[in-house]
DSSP file (Angstrom, degrees, kcal/mol; ACC not computed):
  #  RESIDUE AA STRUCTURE BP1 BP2  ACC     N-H-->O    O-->H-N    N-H-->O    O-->H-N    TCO  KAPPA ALPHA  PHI   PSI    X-CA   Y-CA   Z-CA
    1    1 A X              0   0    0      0, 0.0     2,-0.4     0, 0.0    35,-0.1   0.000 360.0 360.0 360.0 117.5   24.8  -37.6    1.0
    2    2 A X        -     0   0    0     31,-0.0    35,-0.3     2,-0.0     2,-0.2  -0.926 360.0-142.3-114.6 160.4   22.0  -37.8   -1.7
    3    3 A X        -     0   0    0     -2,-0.4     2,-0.4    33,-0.3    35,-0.2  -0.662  10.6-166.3-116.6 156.6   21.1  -39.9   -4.1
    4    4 A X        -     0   0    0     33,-2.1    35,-0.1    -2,-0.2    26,-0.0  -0.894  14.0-132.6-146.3 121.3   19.8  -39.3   -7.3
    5    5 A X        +     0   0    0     -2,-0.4     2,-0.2    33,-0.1    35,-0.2  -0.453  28.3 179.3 -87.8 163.4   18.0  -41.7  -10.1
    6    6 A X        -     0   0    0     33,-0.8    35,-0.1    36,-0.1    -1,-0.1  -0.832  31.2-114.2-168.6 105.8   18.9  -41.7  -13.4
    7    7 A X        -     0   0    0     -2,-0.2     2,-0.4    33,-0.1    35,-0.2  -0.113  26.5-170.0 -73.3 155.9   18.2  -43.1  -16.4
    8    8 A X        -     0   0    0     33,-3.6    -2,-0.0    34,-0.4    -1,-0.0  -0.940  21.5-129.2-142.6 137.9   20.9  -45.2  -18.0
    9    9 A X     >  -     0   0    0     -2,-0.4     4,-1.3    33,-0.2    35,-0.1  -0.064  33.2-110.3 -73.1 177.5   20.5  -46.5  -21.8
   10   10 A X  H  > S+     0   0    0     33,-0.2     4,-1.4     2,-0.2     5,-0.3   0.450 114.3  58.2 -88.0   5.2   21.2  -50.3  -22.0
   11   11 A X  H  > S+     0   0    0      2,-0.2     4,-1.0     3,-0.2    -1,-0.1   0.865 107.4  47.1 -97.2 -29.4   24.3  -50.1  -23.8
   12   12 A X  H  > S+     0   0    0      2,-0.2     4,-0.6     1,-0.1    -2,-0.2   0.838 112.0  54.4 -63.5 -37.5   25.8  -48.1  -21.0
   13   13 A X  H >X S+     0   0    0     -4,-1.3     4,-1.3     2,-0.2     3,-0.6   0.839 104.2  51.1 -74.7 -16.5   24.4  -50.5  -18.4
   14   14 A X  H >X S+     0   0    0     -4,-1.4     3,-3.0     1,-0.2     4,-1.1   0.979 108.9  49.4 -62.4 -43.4   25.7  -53.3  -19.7
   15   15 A X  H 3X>S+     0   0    0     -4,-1.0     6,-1.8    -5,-0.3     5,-1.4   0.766 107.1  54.8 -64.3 -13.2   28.8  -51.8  -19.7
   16   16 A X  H <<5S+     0   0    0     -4,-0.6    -1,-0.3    -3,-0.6    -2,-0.1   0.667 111.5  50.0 -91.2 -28.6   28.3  -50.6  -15.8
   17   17 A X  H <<5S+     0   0    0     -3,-3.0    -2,-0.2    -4,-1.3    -1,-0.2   0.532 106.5  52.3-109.8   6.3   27.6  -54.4  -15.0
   18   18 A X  H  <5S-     0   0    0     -4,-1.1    -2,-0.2    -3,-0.2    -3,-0.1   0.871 115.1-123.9 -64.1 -88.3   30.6  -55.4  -16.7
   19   19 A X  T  <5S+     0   0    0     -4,-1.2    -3,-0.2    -5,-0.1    -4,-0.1   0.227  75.3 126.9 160.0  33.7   32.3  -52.9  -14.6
   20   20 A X      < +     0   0    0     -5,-1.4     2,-1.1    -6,-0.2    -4,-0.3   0.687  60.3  55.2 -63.9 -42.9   33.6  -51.3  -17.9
   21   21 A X        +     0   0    0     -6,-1.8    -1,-0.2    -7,-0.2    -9,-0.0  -0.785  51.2 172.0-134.5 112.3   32.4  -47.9  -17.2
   22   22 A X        +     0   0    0     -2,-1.1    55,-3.0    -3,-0.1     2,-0.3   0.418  62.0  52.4 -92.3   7.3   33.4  -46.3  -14.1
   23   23 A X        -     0   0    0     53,-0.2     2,-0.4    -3,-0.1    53,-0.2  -0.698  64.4-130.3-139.7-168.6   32.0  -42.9  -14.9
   24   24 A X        -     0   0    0     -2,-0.3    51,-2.2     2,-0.0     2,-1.0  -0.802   2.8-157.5-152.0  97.4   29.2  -40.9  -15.9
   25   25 A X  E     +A   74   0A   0     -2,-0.4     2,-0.4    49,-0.3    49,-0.2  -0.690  42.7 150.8 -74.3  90.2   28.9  -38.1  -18.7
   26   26 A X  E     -A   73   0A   0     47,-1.1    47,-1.8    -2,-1.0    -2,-0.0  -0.962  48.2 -88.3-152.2 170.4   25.7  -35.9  -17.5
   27   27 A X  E     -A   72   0A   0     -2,-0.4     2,-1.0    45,-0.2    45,-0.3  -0.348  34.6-118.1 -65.5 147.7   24.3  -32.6  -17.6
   28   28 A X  S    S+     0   0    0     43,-2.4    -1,-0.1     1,-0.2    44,-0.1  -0.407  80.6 116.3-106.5  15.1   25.3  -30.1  -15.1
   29   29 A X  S    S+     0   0    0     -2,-1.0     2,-0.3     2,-0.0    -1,-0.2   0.023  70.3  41.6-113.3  19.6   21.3  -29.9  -14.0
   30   30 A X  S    S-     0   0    0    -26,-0.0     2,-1.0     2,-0.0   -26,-0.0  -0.926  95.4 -96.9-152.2-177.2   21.6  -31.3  -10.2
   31   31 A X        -     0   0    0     -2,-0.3    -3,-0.0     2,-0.0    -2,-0.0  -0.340  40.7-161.1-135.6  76.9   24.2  -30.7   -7.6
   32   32 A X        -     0   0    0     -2,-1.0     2,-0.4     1,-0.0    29,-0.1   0.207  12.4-179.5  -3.6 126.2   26.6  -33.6   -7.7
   33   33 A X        -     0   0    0    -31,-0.1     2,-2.0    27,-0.1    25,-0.2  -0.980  34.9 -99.2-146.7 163.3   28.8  -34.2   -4.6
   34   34 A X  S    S+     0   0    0     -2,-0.4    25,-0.1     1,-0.2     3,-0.1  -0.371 115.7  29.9 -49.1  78.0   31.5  -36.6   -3.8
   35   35 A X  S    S+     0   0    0     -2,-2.0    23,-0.3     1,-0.4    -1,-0.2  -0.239  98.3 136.0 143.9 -34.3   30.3  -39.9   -1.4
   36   36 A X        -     0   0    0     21,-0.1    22,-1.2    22,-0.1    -1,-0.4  -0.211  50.4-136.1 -30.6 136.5   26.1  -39.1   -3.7
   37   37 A X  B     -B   57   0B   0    -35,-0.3   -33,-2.1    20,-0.2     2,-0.6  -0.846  13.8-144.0-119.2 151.6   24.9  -42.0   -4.6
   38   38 A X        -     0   0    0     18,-3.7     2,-0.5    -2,-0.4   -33,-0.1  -0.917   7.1-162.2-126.9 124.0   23.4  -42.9   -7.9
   39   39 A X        -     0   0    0     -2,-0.6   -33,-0.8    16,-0.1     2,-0.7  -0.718  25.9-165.9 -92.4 117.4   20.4  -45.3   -8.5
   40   40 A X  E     -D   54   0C   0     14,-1.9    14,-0.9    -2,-0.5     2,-0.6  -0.921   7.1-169.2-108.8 111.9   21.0  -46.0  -12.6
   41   41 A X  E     -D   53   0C   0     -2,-0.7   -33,-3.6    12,-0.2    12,-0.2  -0.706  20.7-100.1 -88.5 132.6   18.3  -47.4  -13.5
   42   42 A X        -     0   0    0     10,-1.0   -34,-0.4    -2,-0.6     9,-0.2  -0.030  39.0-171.0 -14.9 146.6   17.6  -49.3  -17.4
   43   43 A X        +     0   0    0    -36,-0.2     2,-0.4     6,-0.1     6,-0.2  -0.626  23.5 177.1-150.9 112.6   15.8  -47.4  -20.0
   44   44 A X     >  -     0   0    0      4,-0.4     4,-1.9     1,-0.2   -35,-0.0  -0.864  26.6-144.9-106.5 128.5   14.5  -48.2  -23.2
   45   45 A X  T  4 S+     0   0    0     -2,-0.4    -1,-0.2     2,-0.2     4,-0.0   0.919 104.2  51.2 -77.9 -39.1   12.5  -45.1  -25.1
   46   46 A X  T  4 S+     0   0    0      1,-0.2    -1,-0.1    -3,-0.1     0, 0.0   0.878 129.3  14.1 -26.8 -70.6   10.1  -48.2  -26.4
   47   47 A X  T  4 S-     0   0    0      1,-0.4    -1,-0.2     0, 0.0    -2,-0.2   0.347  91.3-147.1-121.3  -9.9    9.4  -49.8  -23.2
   48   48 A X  S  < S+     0   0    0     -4,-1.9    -4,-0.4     2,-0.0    -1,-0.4  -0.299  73.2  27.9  89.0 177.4   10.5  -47.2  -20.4
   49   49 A X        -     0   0    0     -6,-0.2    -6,-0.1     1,-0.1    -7,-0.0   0.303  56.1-168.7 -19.1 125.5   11.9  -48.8  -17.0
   50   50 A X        -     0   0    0     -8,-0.2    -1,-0.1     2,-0.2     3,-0.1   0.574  42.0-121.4 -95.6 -24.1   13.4  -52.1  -17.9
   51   51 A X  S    S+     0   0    0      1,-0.4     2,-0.3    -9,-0.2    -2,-0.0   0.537  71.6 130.3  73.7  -2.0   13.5  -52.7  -13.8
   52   52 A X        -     0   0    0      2,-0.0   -10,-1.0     0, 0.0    -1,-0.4  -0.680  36.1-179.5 -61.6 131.6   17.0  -53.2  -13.9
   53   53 A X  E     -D   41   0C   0     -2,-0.3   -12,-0.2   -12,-0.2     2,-0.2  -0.975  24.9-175.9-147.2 169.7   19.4  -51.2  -11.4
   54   54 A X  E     -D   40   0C   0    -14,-0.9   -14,-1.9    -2,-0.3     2,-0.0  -0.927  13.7-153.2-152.7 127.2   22.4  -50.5  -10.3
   55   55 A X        +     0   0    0    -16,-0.2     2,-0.2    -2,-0.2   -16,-0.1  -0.351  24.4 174.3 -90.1 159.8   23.6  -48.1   -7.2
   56   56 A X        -     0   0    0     23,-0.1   -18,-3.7    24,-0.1     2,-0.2  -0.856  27.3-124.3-179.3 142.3   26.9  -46.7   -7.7
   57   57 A X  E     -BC  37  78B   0     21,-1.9    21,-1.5    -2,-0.2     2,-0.6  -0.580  15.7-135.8 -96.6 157.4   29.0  -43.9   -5.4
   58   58 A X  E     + C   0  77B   0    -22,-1.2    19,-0.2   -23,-0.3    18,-0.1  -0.836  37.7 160.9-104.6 134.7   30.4  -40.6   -7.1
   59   59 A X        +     0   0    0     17,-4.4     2,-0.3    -2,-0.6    -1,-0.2   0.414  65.8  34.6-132.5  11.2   33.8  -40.7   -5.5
   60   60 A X        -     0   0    0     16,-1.3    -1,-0.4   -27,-0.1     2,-0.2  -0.924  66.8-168.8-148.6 160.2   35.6  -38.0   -8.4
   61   61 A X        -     0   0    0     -2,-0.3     2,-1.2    14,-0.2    14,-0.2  -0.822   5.3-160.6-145.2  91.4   33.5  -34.8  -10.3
   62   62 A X        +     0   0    0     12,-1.9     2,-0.8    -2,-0.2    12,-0.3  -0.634  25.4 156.0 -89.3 113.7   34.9  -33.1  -13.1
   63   63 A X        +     0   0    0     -2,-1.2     2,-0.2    10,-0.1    10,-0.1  -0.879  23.8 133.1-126.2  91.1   33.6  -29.8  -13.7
   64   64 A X    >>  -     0   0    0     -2,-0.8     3,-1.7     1,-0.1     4,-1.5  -0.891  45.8-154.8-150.8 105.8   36.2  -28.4  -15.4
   65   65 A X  T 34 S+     0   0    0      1,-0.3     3,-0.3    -2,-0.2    -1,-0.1   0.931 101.8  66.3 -45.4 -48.4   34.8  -26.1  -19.5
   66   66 A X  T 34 S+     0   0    0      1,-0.2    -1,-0.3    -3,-0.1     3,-0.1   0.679 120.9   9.6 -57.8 -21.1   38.6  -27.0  -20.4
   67   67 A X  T <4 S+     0   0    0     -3,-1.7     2,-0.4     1,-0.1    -1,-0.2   0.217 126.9  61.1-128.6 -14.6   37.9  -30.8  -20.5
   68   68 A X  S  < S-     0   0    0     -4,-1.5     3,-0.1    -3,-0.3    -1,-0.1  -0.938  86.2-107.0-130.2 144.1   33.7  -30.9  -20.2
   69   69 A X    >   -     0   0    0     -2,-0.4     3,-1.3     1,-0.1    -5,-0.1  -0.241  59.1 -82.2 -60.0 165.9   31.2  -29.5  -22.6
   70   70 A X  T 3  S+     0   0    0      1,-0.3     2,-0.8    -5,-0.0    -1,-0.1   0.093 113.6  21.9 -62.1-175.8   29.9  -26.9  -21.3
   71   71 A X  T 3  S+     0   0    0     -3,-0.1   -43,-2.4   -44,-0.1    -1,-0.3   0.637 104.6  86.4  34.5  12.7   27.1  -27.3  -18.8
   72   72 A X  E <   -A   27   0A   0     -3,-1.3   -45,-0.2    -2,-0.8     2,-0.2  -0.906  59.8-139.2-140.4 172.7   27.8  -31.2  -17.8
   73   73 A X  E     -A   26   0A   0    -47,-1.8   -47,-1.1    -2,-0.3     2,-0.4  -0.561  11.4-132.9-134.5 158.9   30.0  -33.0  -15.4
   74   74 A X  E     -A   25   0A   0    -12,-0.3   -12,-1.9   -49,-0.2     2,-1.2  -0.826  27.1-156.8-120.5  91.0   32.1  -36.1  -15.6
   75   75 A X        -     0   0    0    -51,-2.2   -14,-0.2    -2,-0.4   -16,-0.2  -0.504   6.4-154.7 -79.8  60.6   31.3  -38.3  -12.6
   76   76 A X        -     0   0    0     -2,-1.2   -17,-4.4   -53,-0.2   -16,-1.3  -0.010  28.6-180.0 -36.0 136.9   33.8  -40.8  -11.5
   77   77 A X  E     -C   58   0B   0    -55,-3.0     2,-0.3   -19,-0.2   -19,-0.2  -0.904  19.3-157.8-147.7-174.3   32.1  -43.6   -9.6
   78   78 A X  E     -C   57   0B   0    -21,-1.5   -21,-1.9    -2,-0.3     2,-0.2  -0.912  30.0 -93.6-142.7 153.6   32.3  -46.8   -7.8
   79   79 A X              0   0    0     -2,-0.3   -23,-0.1     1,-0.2   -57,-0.0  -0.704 360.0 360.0 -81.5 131.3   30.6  -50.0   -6.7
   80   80 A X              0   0    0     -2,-0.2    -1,-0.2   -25,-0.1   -24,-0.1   0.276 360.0 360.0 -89.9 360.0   28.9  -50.0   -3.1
């Protein structure tokens, strides 16, 4: 299991602490597995690291060109 940080816009973390968005749209540049966990942290291009996070588990990966742009993943996840 690894974890991997990530920066996360604030209009996608609110929505992540609403529990609104159970997934993850990102590029295809790390090597995703099932039960990985992902630290998304806040991000502002102003002001950088807000100091907000939120841990979340990848429990589905769709890497499938027929449904995902090329080079990126769709990450089902979950609250730990």
């Amino acid at each position: 299991m690894d974890k991997h940080e990530l920066k996360t816009l604030p209009i996608y973390y609110l929505a992540l602490i609403l529990d609104r968005k159970t997934f993850e749209v990102r590029k295809k540049d790390r090597d995703y597995k099932v039960n990985d966990i992902l630290i998304l942290k806040e991000w502002t291009s102003d002001k950088g690291y807000t100091g907000s996070v939120q841990k979340r588990k990848i429990s589905y990966i769709l890497d499938n060109e027929d449904y995902c742009k090329k080079g990126y993943v769709i990450l089902g996840i979950k609250k730990i």
